[in-house]
PATI-424112 format. One record per residue (C-alpha): x negated, y, z; residue in three letters; residue number from 1. Coordinates in steps of 0.5 Angstrom, whole numbers, plus 500, padded with zeros to 3 digits. Each point is the difference from the previous one (the first is absolute). Example, Ala and Ser with C-alpha at 12.3 -4.5 7.8 and 13.67 -1.06 7.14 Angstrom:
     X     Y     Z   gunu   drenmar
   475   491   516    ALA         1
   498   507   498    SER         2
//
This chain:
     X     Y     Z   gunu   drenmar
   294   208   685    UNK         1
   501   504   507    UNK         2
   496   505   499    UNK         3
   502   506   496    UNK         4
   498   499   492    UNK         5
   495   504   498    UNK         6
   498   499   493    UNK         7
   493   501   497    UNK         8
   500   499   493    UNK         9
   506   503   496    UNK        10
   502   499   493    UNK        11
   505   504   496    UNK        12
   502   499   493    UNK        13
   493   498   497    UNK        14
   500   499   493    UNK        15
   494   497   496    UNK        16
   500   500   493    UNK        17
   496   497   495    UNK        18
   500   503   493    UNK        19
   499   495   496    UNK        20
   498   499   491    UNK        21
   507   498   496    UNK        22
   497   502   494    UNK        23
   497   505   495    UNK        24
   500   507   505    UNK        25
   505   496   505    UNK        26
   500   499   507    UNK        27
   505   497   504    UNK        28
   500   502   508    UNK        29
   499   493   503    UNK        30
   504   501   507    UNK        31
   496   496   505    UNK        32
   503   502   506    UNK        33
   507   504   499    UNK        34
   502   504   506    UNK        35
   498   496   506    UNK        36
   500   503   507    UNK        37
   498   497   506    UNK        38
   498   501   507    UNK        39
   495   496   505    UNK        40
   499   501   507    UNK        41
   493   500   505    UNK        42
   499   493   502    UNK        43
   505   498   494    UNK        44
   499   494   494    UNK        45
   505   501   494    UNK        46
   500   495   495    UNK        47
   501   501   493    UNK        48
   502   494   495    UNK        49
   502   499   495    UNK        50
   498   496   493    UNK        51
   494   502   496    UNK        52
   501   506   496    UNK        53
   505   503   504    UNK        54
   495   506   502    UNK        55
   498   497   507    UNK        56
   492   501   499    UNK        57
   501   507   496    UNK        58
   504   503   506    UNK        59
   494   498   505    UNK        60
   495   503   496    UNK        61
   504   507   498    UNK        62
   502   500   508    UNK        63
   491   500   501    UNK        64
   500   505   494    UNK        65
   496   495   496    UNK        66
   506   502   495    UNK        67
   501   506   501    UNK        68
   509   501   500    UNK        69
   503   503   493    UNK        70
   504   503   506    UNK        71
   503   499   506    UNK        72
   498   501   509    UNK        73
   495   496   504    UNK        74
   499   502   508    UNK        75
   495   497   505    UNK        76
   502   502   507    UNK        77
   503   507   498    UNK        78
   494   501   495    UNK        79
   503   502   493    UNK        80
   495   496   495    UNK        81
   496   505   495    UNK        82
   494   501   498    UNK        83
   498   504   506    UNK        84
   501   494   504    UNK        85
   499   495   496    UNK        86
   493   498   503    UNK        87
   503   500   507    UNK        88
   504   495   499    UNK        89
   497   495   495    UNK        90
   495   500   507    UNK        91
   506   498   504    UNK        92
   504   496   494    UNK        93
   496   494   496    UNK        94
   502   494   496    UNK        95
   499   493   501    UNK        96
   500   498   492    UNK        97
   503   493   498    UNK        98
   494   496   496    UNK        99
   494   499   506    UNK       100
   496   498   493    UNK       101
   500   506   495    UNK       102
   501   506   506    UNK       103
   493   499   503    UNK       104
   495   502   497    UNK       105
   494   495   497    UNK       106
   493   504   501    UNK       107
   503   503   506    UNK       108
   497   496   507    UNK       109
   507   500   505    UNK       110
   497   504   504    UNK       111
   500   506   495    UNK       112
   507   497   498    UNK       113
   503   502   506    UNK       114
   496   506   503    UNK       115
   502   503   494    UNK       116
   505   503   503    UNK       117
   496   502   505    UNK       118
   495   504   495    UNK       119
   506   503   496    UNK       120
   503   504   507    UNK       121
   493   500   503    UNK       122
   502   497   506    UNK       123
   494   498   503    UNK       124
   494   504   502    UNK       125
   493   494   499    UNK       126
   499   496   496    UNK       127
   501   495   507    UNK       128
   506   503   501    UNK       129
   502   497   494    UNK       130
   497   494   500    UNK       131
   504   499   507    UNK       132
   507   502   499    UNK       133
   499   495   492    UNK       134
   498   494   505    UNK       135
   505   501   505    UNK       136
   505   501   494    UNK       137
   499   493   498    UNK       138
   500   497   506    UNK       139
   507   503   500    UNK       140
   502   496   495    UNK       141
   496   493   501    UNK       142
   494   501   497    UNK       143
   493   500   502    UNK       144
   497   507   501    UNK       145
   493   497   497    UNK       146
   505   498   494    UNK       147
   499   508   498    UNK       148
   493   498   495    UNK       149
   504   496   495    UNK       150
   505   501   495    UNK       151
   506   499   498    UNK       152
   500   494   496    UNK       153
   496   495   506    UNK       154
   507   501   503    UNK       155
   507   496   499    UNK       156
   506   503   498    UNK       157
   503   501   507    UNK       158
   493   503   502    UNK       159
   500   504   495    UNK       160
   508   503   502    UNK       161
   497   500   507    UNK       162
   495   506   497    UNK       163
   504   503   497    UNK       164
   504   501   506    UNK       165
   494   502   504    UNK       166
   498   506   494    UNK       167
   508   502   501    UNK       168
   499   500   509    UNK       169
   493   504   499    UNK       170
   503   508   499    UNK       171
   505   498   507    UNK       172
   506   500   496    UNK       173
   508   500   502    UNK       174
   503   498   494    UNK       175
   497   494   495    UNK       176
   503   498   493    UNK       177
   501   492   499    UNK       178
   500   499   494    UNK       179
   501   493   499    UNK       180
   495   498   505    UNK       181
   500   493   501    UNK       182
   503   498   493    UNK       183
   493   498   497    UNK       184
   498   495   506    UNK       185
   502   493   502    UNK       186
   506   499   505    UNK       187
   496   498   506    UNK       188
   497   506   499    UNK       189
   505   505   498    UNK       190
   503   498   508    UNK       191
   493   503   504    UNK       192
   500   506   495    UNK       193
   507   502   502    UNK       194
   499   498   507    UNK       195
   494   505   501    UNK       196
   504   504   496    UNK       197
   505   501   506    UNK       198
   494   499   504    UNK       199
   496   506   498    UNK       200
   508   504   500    UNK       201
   501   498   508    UNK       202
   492   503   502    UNK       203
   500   505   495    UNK       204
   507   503   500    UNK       205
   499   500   492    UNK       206
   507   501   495    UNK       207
   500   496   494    UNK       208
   504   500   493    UNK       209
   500   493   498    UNK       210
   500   498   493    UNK       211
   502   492   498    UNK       212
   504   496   496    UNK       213
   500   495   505    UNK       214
   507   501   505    UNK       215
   498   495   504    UNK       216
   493   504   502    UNK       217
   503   506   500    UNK       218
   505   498   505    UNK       219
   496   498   504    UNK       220
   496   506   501    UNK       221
   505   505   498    UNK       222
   504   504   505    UNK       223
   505   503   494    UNK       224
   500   498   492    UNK       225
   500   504   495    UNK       226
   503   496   493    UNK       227
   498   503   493    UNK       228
   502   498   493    UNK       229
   498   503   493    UNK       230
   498   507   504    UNK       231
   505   501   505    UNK       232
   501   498   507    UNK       233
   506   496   501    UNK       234
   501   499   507    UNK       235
   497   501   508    UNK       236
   500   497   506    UNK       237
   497   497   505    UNK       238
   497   493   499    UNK       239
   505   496   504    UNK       240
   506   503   497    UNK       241
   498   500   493    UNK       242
   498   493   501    UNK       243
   507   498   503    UNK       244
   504   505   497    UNK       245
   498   502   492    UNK       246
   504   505   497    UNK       247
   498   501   492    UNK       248
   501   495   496    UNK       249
   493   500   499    UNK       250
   497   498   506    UNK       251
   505   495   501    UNK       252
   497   497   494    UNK       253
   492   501   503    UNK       254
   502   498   506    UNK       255
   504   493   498    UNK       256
   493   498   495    UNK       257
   495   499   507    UNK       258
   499   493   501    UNK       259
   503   497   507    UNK       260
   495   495   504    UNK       261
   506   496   501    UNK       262
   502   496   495    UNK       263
   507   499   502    UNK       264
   502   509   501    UNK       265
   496   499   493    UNK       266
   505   494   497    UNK       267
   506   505   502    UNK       268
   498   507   499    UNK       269
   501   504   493    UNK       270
   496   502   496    UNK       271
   502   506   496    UNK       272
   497   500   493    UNK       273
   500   507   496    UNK       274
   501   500   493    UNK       275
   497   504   495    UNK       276
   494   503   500    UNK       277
   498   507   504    UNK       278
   500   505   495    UNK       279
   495   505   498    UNK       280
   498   505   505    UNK       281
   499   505   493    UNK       282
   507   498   498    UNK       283
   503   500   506    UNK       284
   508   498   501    UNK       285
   506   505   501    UNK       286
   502   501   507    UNK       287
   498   495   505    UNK       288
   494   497   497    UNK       289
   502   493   503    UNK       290
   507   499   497    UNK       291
   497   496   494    UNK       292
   498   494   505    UNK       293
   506   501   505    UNK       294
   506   497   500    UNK       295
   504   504   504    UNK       296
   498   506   494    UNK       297
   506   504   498    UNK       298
   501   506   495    UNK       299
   498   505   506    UNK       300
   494   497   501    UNK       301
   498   501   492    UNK       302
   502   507   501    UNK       303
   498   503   507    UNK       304
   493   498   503    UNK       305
   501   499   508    UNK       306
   497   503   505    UNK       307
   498   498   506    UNK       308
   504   501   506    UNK       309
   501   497   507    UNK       310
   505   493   501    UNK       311
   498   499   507    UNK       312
   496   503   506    UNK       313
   493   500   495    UNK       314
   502   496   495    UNK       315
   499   504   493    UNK       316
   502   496   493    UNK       317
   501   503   494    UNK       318
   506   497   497    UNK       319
   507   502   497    UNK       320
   504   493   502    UNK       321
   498   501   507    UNK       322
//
């Protein structure tokens, strides 16, 4: 980037905990996000992978409060995020949520779905008002205004995700949460979702944390990638270098599973097979909670949990061996 990076969104040390029932008067704390932190900038998209369970859809809702965090510090544009605030940012923050199916409600016209958010922050003075802007919402995200009587069950999924979208635009948000939003739909249509995505991203200077297990996707949308596995981050970058210059053993193997378009780069390229199962998040390993699928794990990795820290200009991993 040219310009002077300004951070909208800032993480640091999140932790989100569970307390899960073991037994008779047992509880045992689940640790779903252990100790993440992070930062995004205005206008920027960070990408967070990794596979199912690791944690990725948790820190997006703790991010919005939908959990609230066991404990750690979230900023948005230098505000620090409380009770006090919270109203102010769930205007200018929302969500994007990963099944277009379950996330709208059935009894509710699309309309009244996507100027929910407008009720809520009483951002329109008249009825008209209100009506207006809900037209001019879906319009946005290629709907028909006149669409705006009907419920949600009349629409195919891609519509569906597309109003989801809209209700997420309605407050005029800066930073929107993607929570899987184009895992649920047909790949045809997955491509006109990311597309409108970046294009709603150009007009309207939106930052997104963009949440998938899809590398390819991601990639392509992305400008810095963040990779998770069982809780913790393990490496960031940007989308270019992690790509072509993986680190943590981890992300290597990630990035050796997507599929090629062409048959011969696929003929010739390894695939990375890890072995084993991934252990429990309630009954984590010592030290690094990778080192019982790596092979490149030593004594130390058993005894001392890795930190991340900076290999190259921008270019964080969390690895001993490295």
């Amino acid at each position: 980037m040219t310009q002077e990076y300004r951070p909208l969104v800032e993480v640091k040390h999140l932790k989100q905990y569970f307390p899960i029932t073991t037994g008779f008067l047992k509880t045992t704390m689940l640790k779903a996000v252990d100790d993440v932190s992070f930062t995004i900038g205005k206008g920027e998209t960070l990408g967070l992978v990794g596979e199912s369970g690791c944690g990725k859809t948790t820190v997006g809702r703790s991010l919005l409060h939908l959990y609230k965090p066991t404990s750690g510090e979230i900023s948005f544009d230098g505000m620090k995020i409380t009770k006090k605030t919270l109203d102010e940012y769930h205007r200018r923050a929302q969500m994007v949520f990963q099944d277009p199916y379950s996330s709208l409600n059935p009894r509710m016209t699309v309309g009244d779905i996507v100027a929910e958010p407008i009720d809520v922050h009483k951002l329109c003075k008249t009825r008209q008002e209100r009506a207006e802007r809900v037209q001019e919402l879906l319009r946005t995200v290629g709907i028909s205004g006149e669409q705006s009587t009907r419920y949600a069950h009349e629409f195919s999924g891609g519509q569906r995700q597309r109003i989801g979208i809209a209700r997420a635009l309605a407050s005029n948000p800066e930073f929107i949460v993607c929570d899987e939003p184009v895992s649920a739909l047909d790949v045809s249509i997955q491509a006109q979702v990311i597309n409108m995505l970046e294009d709603l991203q150009d007009q309207l200077g939106l930052s997104y944390l963009f949440i998938a297990h899809d590398l390819s996707v991601v990639k392509h949308i992305s400008n810095r990638v963040a990779v998770m596995y069982l809780g913790k981050m393990v490496e960031l970058a940007s989308s270019v270098e992690l790509h072509h210059h993986p680190a943590h053993p981890y992300t290597v193997s990630l990035l050796s599973a997507v599929p090629m378009p062409d048959p011969d780069k696929a003929r010739s390229s390894h695939r990375i097979v890890l072995q084993g199962d991934v252990p429990s998040p309630m009954n984590m390993p010592s030290g690094c909670a990778f080192r019982t699928r790596c092979r490149f794990a030593t004594q130390r990795c058993a005894e001392e949990c890795p930190q991340m820290r900076e290999i190259a200009p921008g270019h964080f991993a969390a690895c001993h061996n490295i």
